[in-house]
C-alpha positions as CSV (number, residue, x, y, z in Angstrom):
1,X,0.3,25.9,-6.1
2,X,2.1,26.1,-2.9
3,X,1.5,24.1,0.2
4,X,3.3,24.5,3.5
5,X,4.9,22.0,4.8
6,X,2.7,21.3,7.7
7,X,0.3,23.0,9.6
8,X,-0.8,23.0,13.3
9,X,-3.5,20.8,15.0
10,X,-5.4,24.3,15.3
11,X,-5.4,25.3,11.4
12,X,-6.2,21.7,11.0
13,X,-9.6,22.5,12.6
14,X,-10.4,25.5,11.1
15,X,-9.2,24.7,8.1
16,X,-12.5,24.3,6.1
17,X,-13.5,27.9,7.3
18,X,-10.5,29.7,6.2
19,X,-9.1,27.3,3.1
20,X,-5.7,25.8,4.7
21,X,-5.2,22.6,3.4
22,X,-5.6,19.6,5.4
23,X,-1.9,17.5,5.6
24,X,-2.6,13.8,5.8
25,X,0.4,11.1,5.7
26,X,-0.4,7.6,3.3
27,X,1.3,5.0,4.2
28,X,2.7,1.8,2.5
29,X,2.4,-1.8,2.9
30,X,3.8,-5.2,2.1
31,X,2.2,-8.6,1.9
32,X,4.0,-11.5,4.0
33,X,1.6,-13.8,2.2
34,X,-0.4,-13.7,-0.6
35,X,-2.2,-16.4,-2.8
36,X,-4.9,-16.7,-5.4
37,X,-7.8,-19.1,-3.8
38,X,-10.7,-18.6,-6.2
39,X,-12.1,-16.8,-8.7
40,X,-15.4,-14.5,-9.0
41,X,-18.1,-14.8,-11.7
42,X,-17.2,-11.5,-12.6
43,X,-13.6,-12.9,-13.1
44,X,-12.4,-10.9,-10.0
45,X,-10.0,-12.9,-8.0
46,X,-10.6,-14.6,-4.8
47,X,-7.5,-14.2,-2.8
48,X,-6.2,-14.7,0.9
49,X,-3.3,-12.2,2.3
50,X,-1.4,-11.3,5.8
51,X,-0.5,-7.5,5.2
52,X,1.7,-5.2,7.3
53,X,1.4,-1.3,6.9
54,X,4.8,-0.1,6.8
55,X,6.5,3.6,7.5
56,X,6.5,4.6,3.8
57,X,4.5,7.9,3.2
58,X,3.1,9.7,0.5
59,X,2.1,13.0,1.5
60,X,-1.5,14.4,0.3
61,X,-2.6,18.2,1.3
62,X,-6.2,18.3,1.2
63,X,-8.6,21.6,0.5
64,X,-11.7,23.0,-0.9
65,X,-12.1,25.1,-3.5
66,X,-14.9,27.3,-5.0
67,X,-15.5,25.9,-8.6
68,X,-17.0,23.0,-8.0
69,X,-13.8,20.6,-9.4
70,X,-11.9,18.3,-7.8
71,X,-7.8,19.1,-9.1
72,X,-5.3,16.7,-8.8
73,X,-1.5,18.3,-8.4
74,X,1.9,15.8,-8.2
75,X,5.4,15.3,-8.5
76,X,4.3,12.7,-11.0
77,X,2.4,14.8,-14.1
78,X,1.1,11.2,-15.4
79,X,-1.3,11.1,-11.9
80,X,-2.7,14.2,-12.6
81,X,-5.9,13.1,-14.0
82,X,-9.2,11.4,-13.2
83,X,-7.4,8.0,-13.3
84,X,-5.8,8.7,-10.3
85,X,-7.7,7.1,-7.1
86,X,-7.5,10.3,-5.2
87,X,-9.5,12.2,-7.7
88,X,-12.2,9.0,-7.5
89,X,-12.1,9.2,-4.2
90,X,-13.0,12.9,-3.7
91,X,-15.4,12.2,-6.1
92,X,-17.4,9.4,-4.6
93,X,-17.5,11.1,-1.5
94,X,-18.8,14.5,-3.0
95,X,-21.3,13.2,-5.1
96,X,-22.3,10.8,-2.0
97,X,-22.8,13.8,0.2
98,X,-23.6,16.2,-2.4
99,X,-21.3,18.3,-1.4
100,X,-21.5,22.1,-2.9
101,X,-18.0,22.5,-3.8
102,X,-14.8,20.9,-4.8
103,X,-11.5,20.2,-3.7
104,X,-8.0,20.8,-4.2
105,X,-5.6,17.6,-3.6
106,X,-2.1,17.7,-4.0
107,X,0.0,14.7,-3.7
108,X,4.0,13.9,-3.4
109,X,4.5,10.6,-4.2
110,X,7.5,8.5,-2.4
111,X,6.2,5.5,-2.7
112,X,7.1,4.3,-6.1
113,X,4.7,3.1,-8.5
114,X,3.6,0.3,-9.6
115,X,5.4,-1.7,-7.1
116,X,2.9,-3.7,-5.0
117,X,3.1,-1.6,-2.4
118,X,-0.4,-0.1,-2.1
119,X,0.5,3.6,-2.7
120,X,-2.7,3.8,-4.9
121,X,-5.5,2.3,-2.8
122,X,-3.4,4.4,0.6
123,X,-3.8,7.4,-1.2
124,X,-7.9,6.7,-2.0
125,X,-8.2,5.7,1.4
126,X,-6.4,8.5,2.8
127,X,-8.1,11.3,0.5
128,X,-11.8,9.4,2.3
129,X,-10.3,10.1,5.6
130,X,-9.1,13.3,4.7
131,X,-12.2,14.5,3.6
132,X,-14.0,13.3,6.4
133,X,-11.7,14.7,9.0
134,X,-11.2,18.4,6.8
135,X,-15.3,18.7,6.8
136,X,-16.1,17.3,10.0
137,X,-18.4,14.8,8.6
138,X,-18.0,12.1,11.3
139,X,-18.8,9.2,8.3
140,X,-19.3,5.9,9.9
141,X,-16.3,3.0,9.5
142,X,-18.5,0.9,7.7
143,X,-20.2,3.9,5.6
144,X,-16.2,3.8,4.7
145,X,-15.8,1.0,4.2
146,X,-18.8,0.9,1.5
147,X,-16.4,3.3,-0.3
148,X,-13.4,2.0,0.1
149,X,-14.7,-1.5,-1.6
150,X,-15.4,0.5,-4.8
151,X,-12.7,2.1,-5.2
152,X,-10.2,-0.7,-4.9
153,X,-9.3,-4.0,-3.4
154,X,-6.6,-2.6,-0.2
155,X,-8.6,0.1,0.4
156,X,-10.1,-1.0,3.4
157,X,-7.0,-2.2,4.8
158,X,-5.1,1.6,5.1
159,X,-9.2,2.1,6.3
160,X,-9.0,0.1,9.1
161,X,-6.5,1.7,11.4
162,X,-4.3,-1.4,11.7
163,X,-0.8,-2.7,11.5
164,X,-1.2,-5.9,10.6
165,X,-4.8,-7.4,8.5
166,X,-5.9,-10.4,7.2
167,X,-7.2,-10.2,3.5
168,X,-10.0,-11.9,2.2
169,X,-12.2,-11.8,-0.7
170,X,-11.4,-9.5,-3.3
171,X,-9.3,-7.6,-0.4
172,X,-12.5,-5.7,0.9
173,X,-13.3,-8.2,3.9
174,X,-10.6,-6.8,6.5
175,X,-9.1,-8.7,10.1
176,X,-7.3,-6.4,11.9
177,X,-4.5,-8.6,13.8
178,X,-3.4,-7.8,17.4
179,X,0.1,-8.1,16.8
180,X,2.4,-6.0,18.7
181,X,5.9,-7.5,16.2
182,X,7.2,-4.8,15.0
183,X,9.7,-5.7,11.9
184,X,12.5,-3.5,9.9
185,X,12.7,-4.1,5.9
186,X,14.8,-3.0,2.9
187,X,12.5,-2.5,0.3
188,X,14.4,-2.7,-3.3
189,X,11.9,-0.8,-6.1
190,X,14.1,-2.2,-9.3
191,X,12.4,0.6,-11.2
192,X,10.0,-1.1,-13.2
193,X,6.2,-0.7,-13.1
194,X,3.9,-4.0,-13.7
195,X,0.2,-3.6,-13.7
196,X,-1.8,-5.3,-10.9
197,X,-4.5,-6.1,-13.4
198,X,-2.0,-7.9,-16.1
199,X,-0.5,-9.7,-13.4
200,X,-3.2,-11.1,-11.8
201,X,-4.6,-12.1,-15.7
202,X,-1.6,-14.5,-15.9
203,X,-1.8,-15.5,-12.4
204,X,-3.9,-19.2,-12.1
205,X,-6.1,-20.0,-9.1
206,X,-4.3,-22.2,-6.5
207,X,-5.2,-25.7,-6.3
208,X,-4.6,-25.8,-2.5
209,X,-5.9,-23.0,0.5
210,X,-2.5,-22.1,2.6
211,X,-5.2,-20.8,5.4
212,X,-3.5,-23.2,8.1
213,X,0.0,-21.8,6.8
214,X,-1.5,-18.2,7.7
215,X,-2.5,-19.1,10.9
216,X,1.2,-20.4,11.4
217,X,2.5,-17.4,10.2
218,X,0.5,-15.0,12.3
219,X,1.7,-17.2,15.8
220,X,5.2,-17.3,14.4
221,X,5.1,-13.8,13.9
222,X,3.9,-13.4,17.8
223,X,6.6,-15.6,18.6
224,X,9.0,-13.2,17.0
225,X,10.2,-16.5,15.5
226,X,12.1,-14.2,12.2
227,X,13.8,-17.1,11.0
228,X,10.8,-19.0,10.5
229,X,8.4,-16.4,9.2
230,X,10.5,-16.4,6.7
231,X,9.9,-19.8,5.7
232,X,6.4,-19.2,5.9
233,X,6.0,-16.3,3.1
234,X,4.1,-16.5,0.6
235,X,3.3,-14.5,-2.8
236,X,2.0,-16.4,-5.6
237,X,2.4,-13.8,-7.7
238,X,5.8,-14.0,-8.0
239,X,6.9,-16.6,-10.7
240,X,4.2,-14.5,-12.9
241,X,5.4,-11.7,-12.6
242,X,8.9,-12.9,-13.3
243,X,7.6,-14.1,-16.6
244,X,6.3,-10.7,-17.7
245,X,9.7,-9.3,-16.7
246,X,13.1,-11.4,-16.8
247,X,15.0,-9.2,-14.6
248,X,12.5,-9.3,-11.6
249,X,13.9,-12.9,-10.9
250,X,17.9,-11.4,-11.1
251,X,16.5,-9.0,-8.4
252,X,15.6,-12.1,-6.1
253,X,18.6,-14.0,-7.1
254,X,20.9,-11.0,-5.9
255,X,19.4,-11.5,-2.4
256,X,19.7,-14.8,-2.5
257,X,22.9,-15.3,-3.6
258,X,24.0,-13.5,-1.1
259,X,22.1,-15.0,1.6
260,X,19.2,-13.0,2.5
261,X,15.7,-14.0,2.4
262,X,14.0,-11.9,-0.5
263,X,10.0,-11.8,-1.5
264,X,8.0,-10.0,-4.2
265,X,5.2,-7.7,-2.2
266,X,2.0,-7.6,-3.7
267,X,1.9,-7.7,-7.9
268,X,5.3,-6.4,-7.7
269,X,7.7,-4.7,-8.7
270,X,8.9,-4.1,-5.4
271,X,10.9,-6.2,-3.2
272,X,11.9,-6.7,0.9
273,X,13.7,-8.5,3.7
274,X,13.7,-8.1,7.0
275,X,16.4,-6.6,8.6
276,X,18.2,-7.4,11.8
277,X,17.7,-11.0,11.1
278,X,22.0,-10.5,9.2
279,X,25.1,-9.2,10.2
280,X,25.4,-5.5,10.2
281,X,28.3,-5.2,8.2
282,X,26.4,-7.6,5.5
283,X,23.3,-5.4,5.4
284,X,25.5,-2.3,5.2
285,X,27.3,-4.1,1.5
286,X,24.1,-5.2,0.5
287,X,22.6,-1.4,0.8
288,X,25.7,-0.1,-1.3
289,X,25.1,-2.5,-4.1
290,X,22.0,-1.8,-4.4
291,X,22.7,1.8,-4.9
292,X,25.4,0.8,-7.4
293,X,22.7,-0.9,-9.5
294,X,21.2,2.4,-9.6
295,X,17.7,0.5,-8.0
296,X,15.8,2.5,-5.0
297,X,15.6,1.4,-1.3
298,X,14.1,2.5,1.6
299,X,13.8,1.2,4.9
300,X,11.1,0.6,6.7
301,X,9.2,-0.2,10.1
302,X,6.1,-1.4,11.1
303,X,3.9,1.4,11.8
């Protein structure tokens, strides 16, 4: 199936009427802090997390189609099924508007799976908004956000329309922070994919709530203070993951070692630092080792 590359704010509009499909970006995100604070009776866990949505896209090209089916097309065959959280998406939203037809979703994946970067729960909520926007439906935010909650726990984070969030509960319950810091990372994806679920299963509940070290974190991060936000980063992930994998930890040590501040995002496998904190020239060799490792980086800003 061919999509073109974009399409005008005009087509856009009249796409449902003549079947052009609907372009829609979904961006990526990193957690600055993240920890485990409690634990659900239904053994979901209770966590706390300052996210940043970051200018990492997947690309998704929405439309409908006559059959009644909802297809799923990638640049990844093992996402073309009804695993995939675009495909539940579509489908909650049909079946909760019951809508007559189906849809058509094709999706290029850049940001790299299974690497704690939310490409997943971007994409469901992006395929919602999508939706919404391709059939004119005007649903309400918190009709959306009703969604979003089933389908996943940062859902209603790449929902709410927001740089920065504050993450509570099981990462349905959504602050949208008015912070105007805008940061630069390298993101390092080591190519290896760990499972959110099994990393959270060997994660244990902290014994102490960090919320005042959030707080810290969000005026440091007004302040523009870099060197201490830093210091105040969080994932308590980490040494978990590290133990399901040995050579996540070499990835952090090759920061390190060469002095730049490195943190797991999310349940990993991804990691970042923030750039323009070092000397150029030292970024630059950092960047060029990477590539020699044969790992993938991007960089990205705030968006």
């Amino acid at each position: 199936m061919n999509y073109p590359a974009s399409i005008s704010l005009k087509e856009q509009r009249n796409s449902f009427f003549n079947n052009l499909p609907l372009k829609v970006i979904s961006p990526a995100k990193i957690n600055l802090y993240l920890n485990i604070i409690g634990k659900y009776k239904d053994g979901f866990h209770k966590i706390e997390s300052l996210v940043n949505r970051v200018s990492l896209f997947d690309e998704l090209f929405i439309s409908i189609n006559k059959s009644n089916k909802i297809n799923i097309f990638c640049n990844h065959k093992e996402l073309e099924n009804e695993d995939n959280l675009c495909f539940k998406a579509a489908k909650l939203i049909k079946e909760r508007f019951n809508l007559p037809f189906g849809f058509n979703i094709l999706l290029k994946k850049n940001i790299p799976i299974g690497a704690g970067l939310g490409g997943g729960s971007s994409n469901a909520a992006f395929t919602l908004k999508g939706i919404d926007k391709l059939l004119d439906l005007r649903v309400p935010q918190r009709e959306l956000f009703k969604l979003g909650a089933i389908l996943g726990s940062d859902v209603n984070f790449f929902l709410s329309d927001t740089s920065w969030g504050y993450i509570k509960g099981r990462g349905e319950k959504v602050t949208c922070l008015d912070l105007e810091t805008k940061l630069n990372y390298l993101v390092i994806y080591p190519n290896i994919k760990l499972s959110t679920k099994v990393v959270y299963q060997n994660t244990k509940v902290g014994l102490t709530k960090f919320i005042n070290r959030v707080n810290i974190l969000i005026y440091l991060l007004k302040q523009r203070d870099l060197s201490l936000v830093e210091k105040f980063c969080f994932n308590c992930l980490e040494k978990k993951a590290f133990n399901l994998d040995i050579n996540l930890k070499s990835v952090k040590e090759f920061f390190e070692r060469r002095g730049f501040f490195c943190m797991m995002s999310g349940s990993g496998s991804a990691f970042f630092t923030i750039l323009n904190r070092y000397n150029q020239k030292a970024e630059e060799t950092l960047k060029k080792e990477f590539c020699s490792k044969g790992w993938s980086i991007f960089e990205a800003q705030t968006y």
